[in-house]
C-alpha positions as CSV (number, residue, x, y, z in Angstrom):
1,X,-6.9,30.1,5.0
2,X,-8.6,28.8,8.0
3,X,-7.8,26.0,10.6
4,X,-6.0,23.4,8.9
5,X,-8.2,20.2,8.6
6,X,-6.7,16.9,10.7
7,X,-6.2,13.6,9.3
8,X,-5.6,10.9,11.5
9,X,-3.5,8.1,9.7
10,X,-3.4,4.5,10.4
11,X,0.1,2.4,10.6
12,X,2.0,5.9,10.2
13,X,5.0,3.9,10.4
14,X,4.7,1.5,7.9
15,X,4.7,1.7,4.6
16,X,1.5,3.2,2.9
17,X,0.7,4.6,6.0
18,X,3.6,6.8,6.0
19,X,3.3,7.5,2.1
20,X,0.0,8.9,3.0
21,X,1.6,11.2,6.1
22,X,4.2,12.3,3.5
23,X,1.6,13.0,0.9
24,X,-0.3,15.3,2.9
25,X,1.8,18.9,3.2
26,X,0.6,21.8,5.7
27,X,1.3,24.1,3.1
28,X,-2.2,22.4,1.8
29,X,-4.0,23.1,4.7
30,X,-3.7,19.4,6.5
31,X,-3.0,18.8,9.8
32,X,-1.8,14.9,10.2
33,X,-2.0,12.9,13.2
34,X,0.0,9.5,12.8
35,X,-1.0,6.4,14.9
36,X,1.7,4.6,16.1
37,X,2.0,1.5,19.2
38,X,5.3,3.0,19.5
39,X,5.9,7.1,19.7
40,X,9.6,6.1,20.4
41,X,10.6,4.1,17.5
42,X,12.4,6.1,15.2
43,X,10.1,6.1,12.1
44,X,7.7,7.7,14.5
45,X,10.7,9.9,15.6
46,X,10.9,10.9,11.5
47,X,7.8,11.6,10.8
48,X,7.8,14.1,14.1
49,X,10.3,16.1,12.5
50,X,8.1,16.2,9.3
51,X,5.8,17.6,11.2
52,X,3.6,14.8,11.6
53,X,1.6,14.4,15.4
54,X,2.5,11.3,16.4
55,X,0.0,9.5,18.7
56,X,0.0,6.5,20.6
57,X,-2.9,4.0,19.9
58,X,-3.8,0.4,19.2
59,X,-6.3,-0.9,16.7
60,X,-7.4,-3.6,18.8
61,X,-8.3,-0.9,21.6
62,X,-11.4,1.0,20.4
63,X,-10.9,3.6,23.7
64,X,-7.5,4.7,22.3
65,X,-8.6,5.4,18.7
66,X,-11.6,7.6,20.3
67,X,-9.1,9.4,21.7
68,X,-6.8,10.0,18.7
69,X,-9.6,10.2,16.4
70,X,-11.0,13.9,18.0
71,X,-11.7,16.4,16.1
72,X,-10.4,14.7,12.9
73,X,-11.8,15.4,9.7
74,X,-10.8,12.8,7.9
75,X,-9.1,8.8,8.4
76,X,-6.8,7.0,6.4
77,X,-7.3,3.5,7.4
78,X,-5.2,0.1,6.5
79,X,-3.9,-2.7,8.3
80,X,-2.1,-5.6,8.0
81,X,-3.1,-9.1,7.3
82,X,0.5,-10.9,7.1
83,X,1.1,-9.4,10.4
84,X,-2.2,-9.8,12.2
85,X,-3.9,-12.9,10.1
86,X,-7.4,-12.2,9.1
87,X,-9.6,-12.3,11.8
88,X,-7.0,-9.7,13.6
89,X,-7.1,-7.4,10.2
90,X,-11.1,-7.6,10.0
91,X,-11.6,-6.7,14.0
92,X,-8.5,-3.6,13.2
93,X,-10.6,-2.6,10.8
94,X,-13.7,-2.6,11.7
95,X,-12.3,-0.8,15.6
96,X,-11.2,1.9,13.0
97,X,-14.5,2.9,11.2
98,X,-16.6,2.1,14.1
99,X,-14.4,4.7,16.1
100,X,-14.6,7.5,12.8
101,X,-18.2,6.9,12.7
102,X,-18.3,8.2,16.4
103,X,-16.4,11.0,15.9
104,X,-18.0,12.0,13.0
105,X,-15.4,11.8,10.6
106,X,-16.1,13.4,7.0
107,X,-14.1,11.5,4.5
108,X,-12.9,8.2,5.5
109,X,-10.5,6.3,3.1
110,X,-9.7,2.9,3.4
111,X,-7.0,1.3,1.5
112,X,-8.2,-2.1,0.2
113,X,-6.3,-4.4,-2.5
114,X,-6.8,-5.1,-6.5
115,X,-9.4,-7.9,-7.0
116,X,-11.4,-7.5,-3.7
117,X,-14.3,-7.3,-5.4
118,X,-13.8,-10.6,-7.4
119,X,-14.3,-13.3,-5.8
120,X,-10.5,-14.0,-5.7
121,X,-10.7,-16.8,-2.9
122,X,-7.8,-15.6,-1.4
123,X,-7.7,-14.9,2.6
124,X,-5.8,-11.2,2.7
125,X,-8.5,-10.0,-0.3
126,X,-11.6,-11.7,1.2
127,X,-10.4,-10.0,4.4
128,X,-10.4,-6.2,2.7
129,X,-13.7,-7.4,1.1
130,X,-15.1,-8.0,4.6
131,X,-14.0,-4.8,5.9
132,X,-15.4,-2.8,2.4
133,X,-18.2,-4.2,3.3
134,X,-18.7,-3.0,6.9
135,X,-17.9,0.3,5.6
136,X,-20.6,0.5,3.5
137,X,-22.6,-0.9,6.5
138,X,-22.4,1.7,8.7
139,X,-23.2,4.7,6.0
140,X,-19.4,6.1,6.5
141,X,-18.6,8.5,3.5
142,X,-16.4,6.6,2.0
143,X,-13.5,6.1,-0.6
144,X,-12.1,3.3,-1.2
145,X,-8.8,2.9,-3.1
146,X,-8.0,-1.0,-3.9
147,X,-3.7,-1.2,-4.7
148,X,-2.2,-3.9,-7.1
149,X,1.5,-5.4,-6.7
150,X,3.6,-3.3,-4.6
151,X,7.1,-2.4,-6.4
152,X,8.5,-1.4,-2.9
153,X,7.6,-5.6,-2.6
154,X,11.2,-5.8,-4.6
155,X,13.2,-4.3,-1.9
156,X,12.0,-7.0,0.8
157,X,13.5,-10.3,1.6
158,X,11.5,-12.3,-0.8
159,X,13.2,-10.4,-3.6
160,X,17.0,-8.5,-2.5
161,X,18.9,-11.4,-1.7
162,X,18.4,-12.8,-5.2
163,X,18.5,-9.7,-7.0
164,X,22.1,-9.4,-5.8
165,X,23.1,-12.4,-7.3
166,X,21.8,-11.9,-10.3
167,X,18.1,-13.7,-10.3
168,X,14.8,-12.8,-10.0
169,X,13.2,-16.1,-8.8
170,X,9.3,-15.8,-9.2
171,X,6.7,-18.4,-9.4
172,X,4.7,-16.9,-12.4
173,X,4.3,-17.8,-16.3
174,X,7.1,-15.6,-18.5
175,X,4.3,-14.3,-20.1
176,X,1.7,-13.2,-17.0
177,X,1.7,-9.3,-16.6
178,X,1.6,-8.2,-13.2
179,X,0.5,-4.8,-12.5
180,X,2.4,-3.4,-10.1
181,X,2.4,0.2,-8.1
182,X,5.1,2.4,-6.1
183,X,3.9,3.0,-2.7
184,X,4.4,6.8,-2.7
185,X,1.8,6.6,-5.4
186,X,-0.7,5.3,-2.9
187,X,-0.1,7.9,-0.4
188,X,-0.5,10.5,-3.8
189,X,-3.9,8.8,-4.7
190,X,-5.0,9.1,-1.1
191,X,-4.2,12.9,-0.6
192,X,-6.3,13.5,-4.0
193,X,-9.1,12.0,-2.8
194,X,-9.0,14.3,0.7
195,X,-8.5,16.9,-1.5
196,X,-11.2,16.8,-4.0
197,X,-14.1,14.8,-1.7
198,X,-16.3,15.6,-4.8
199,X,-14.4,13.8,-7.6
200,X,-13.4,10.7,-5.0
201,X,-16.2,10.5,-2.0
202,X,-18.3,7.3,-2.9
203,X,-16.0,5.8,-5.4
204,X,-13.1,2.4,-5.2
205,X,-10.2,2.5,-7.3
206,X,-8.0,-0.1,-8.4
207,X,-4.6,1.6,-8.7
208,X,-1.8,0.7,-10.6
209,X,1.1,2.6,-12.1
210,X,2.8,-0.1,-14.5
211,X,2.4,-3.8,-16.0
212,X,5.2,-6.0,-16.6
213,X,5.4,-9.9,-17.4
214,X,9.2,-11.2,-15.5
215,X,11.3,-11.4,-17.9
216,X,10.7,-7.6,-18.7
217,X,11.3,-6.8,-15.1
218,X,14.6,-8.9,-15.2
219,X,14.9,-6.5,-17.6
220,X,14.5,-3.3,-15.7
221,X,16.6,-4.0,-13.4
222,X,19.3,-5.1,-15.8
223,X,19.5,-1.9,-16.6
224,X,19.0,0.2,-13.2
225,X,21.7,-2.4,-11.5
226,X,24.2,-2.1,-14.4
227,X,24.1,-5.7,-14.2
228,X,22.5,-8.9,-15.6
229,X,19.1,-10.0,-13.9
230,X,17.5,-13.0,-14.9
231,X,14.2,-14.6,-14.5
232,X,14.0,-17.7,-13.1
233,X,10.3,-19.6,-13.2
234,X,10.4,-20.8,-9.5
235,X,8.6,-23.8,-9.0
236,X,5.2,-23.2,-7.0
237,X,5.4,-26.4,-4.7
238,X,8.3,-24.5,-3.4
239,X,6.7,-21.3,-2.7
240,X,3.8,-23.2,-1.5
241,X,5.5,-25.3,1.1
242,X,7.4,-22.1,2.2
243,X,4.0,-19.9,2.1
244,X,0.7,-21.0,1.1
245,X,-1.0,-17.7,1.1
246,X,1.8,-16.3,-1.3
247,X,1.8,-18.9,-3.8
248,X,-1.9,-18.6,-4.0
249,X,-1.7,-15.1,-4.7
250,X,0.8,-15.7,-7.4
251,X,-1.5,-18.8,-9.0
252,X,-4.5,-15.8,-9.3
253,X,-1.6,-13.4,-10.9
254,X,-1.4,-16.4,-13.6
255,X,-5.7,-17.0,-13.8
256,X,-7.1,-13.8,-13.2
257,X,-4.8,-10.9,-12.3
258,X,-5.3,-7.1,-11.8
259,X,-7.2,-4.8,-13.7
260,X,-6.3,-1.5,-13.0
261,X,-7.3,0.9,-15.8
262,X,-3.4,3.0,-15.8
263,X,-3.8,5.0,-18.5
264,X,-6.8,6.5,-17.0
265,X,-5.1,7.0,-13.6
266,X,-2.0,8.9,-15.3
267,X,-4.3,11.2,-16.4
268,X,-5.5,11.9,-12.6
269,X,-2.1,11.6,-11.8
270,X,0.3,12.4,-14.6
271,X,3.0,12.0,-11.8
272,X,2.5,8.2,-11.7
273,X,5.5,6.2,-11.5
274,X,6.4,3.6,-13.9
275,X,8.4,0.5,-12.7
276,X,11.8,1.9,-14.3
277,X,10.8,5.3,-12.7
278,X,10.2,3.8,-9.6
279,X,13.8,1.8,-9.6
280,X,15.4,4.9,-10.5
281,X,15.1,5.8,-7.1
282,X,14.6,2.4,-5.6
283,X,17.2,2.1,-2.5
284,X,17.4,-2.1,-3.7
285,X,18.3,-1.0,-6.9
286,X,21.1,0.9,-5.8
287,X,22.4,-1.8,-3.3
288,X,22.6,-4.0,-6.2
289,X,24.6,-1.4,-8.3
290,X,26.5,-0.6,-5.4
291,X,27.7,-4.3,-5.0
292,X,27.9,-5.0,-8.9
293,X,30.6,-2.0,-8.7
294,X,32.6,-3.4,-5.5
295,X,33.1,-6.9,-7.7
């Protein structure tokens, strides 16, 4: 084999970021370079011992991702609009491809989101619209994969805390279906399309692993949690007054929603995770087993 091809990897440390780093063995003939603000923070610390370079560099500073972007073959490239809002995301972005265009990156793939290309009105898709289109701009060669509903989204704060007492509070209709994917399915999705240029170069995917309305997801984790979970239609006012951007996501769940094709992608990736796959080794799920034991 010869020298192993580098890809560099945006937001190493967070969560699709690091899927990808973890979906992208040596034994394959990668090399993965991880872009970090912070080396010394132990996620980055982690994904050292994996064997992942970890290198420090700021999407806002174009000089620093030259740097980390030489001699790389290819880029994974996301960012974050509830972190940065969305003129922050869109200049991330566009620092990114700008800096793999210089370095004359071969495959560049950019993680966007379900219903980008839509017309969804809502700020963090128009933002990955805005950046899919500067991508095309600049001639990069290009794949773009667009995620639905993250399941990891169940192990946050907006979910845990009433999962363990039993609810799932969500602002949607009992009977909307919300596709939903496991991160680690991202990062498999991404590594195919480094590994197969041919089948993926050119092409934007909406991914998706599983669709559930709430009440079947109440459901799921009935059983995973060995306790009863119940749906509770939150009121949207609420959500709204608490996040705007969030309930309007959830009011396009209800209109519109995703429209990932899954049983296509199971047959690229047979090894897709359904939701009750995915809790089976969810660490939220087990917390809520855990504490349905200790009562």
């Amino acid at each position: 084999m010869g020298a192993k091809r580098l890809i560099v990897v945006a937001g190493a440390t967070g969560n699709q970021g690091g899927a990808v780093a973890r979906a992208l063995p040596a034994a394959r003939g990668w090399r993965v370079r991880g872009l970090t603000r912070d080396p010394a923070k132990p996620e980055s610390k982690e994904l050292a011992r994996l064997g992942v370079e970890m290198v420090k560099a700021d999407l806002y500073d174009r000089a620093s991702l030259d740097s980390a972007l030489k001699g790389a073959h290819g880029v994974f490239s996301v960012q974050n609009f509830w972190t940065e809002g969305y003129e922050g995301e869109v200049r991330q972005g566009r620092n990114l491809a700008a800096a793999a265009k210089a370095a004359g990156v071969e495959h560049f793939v950019y993680s966007s989101v379900g219903g980008a290309d839509r017309n969804s009105g809502l700020p963090h898709f128009e933002s990955k619209w805005e950046i899919e289109a500067h991508l095309r701009s600049l001639g990069l060669p290009t794949t773009v994969v667009r995620p639905v509903f993250f399941m990891d989204n169940f192990n946050g704060p907006n979910f845990q805390p009433g999962l363990l007492e039993g609810k799932l509070p969500v602002a949607l209709d009992p009977e909307t279906k919300l596709q939903m994917i496991a991160v680690e399915d991202i990062g498999a999705f991404v590594a195919m399309a480094f590994g197969k240029p041919e089948q993926f170069m050119g092409k934007a995917m909406e991914i998706a692993g599983d669709e559930l309305t709430m009440p079947e997801t109440a459901a799921a984790f009935t059983k995973a949690m060995g306790r009863k979970v119940e749906f509770v239609q939150q009121d949207i006012g609420e959500v709204r007054r608490a996040n705007a951007e969030w309930a309007k996501m959830l009011e396009w769940f209800d209109a519109a929603g995703y429209e990932a094709d899954i049983p296509a992608l199971r047959k690229t990736h047979p090894g897709l995770l359904t939701f009750a796959q995915w809790l089976a080794k969810s660490e939220g799920a087990r917390a809520g087993k855990q504490a349905a034991t200790a009562r």
